[in-house]
N, C-alpha and C positions, 0 to 999 in steps of 0.2 A: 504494500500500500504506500504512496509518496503522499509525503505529508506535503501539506499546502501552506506555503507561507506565507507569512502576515505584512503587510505594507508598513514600511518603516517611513515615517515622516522628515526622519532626520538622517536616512540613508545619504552618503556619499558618493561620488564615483572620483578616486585619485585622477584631476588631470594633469595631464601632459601636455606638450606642444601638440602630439599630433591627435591625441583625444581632444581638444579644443577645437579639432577641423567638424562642420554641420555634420560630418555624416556620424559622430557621437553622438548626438541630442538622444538616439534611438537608445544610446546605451545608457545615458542618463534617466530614461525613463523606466528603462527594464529596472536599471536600478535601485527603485522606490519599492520593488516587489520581492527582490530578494540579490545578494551578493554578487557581483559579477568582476573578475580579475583580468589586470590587464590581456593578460593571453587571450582569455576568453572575447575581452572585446573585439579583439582583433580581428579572433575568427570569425564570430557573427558577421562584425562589418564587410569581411570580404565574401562574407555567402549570401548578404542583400544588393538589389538593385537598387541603383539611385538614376534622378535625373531632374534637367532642372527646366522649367517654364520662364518664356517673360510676362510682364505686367498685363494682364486681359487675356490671357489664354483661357479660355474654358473650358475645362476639364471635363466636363458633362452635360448635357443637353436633358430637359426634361424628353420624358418617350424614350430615352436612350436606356439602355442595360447598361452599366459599369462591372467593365471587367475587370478593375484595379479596386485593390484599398491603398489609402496614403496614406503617409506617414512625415509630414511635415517638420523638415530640418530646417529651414533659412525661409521665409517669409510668410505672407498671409492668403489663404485661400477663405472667401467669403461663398456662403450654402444662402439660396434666395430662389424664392418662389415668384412665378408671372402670373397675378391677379389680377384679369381685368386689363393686360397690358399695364400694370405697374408693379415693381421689381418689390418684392417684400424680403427682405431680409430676418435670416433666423439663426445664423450663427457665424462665428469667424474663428478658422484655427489655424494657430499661429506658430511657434517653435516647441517643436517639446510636446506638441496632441496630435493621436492619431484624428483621421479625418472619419469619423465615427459615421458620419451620415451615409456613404455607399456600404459599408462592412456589410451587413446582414441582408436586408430585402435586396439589394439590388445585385451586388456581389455574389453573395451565396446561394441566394432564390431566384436571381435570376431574371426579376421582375424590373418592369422601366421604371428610369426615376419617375418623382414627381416635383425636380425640382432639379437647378442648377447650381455648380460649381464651377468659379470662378476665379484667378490670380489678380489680388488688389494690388501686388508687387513682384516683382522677380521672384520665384520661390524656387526652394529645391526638396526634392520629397524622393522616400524610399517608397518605392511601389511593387506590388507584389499580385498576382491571379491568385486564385482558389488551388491551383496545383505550386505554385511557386509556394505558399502555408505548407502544403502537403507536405513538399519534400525536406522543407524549411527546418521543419519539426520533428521528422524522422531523424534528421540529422542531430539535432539540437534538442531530446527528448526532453533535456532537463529544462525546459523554459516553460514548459506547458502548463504547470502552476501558476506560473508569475502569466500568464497568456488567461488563464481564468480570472485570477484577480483584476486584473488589466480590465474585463471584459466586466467584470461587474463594478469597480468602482467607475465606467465613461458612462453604466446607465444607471448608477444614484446619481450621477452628476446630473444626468440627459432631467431624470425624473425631478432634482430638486431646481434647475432651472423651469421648468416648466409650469412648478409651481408655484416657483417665484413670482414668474409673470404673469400667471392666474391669478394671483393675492394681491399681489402690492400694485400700488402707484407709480405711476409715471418719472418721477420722482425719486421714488425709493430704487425702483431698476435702475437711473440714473446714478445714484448715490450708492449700487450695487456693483457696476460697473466702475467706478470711480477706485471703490476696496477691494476689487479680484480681479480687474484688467486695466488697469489706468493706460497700458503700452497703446490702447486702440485709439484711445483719445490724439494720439498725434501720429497715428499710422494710416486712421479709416476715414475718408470724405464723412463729414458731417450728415449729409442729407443718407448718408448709408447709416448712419449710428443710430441718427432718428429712426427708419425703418426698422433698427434691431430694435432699437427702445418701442416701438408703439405709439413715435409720434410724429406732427409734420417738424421739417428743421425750424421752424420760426415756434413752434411750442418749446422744442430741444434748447433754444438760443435763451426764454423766458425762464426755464430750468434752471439753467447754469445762471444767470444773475439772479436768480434768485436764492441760489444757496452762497452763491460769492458776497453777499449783501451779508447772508447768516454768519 
């Protein structure tokens, strides 16, 4: 029986020079789930792919099937739905998160999106098929733990933003965003942040002077 281990908050990864290169972030992340030594990083990284996008490339089309999951090492890929011919934004990830929204329905089931991904910046991401996992894993058995973990704390995440923004206010999302992402505030066109937050940018703009005032 492999025992399943517990996410350590205060895990480290020793860097180096060349662990500080993006294609680490992935090892930083494994990291929070259980121990990972230099050798070991090494070899993972050279059994993943990488590759990098410029700014506006779109990585998925609604109607489209994705056959990749990403794994975002170096910029921002923004997830946005077309309502009505207007772009609704519902998430953004950034170094260090996998790209949660293809993983399951559309990846593994197979099913079209219902929505689009797109690079708000030059990005680089490790990407991987349903058989690229397969073989990924075979190789690398000892990760599968830290691959469950992984897998259930991106949907407490999925589940407590959700109901973040069912409860609260305009406001409070704003002032949520402020204490767990402040990096978007100078990375995401405004009229996109409002979309995330649930409002037009001239309510967004009324927000912010109004807690800078507080």
């Amino acid at each position: 029986m492999i025992e399943t281990p517990t996410k350590d908050p205060n895990a480290t990864f020793i860097k180096t020079r060349r662990t500080q290169a993006p294609e680490y972030e992935i090892i930083k992340y494994i990291s929070q789930f259980m121990p990972v030594s230099e050798a070991q990083a090494e070899a993972i990284v050279k059994n993943m792919k990488f590759r990098s996008f410029k700014k506006g490339t779109v990585l998925l089309k609604e109607g489209q099937v994705s056959k990749m999951c990403y794994f975002v090492l170096k910029g921002c890929i923004r997830q946005y739905f077309l309502v009505d011919g207007e772009e609704k934004t519902t998430n953004f990830f950034t170094e260090g998160q996998p790209v949660t929204a293809t993983a399951y329905e559309g990846t593994f089931k197979q099913k079209p999106s219902k929505f689009y991904l797109a690079c708000i910046e030059d990005t680089m991401v490790s990407l991987s098929s349903p058989e690229d996992e397969l073989a990924f894993f075979e190789k690398f058995p000892n990760l599968k733990p830290a691959r469950l973990l992984a897998t259930e704390e991106e949907l407490g995440k999925s589940q407590d933003s959700l109901s973040s923004y069912i409860l609260g206010s305009p406001e409070e999302h704003y002032l949520n965003l402020l204490k767990t992402r402040p990096e978007l505030l100078d990375r995401v066109p405004q009229y996109q942040l409002a979309s995330y937050l649930g409002v037009t940018p001239e309510s967004l703009s009324r927000i912010r002077k109004r807690i800078m005032i507080k």
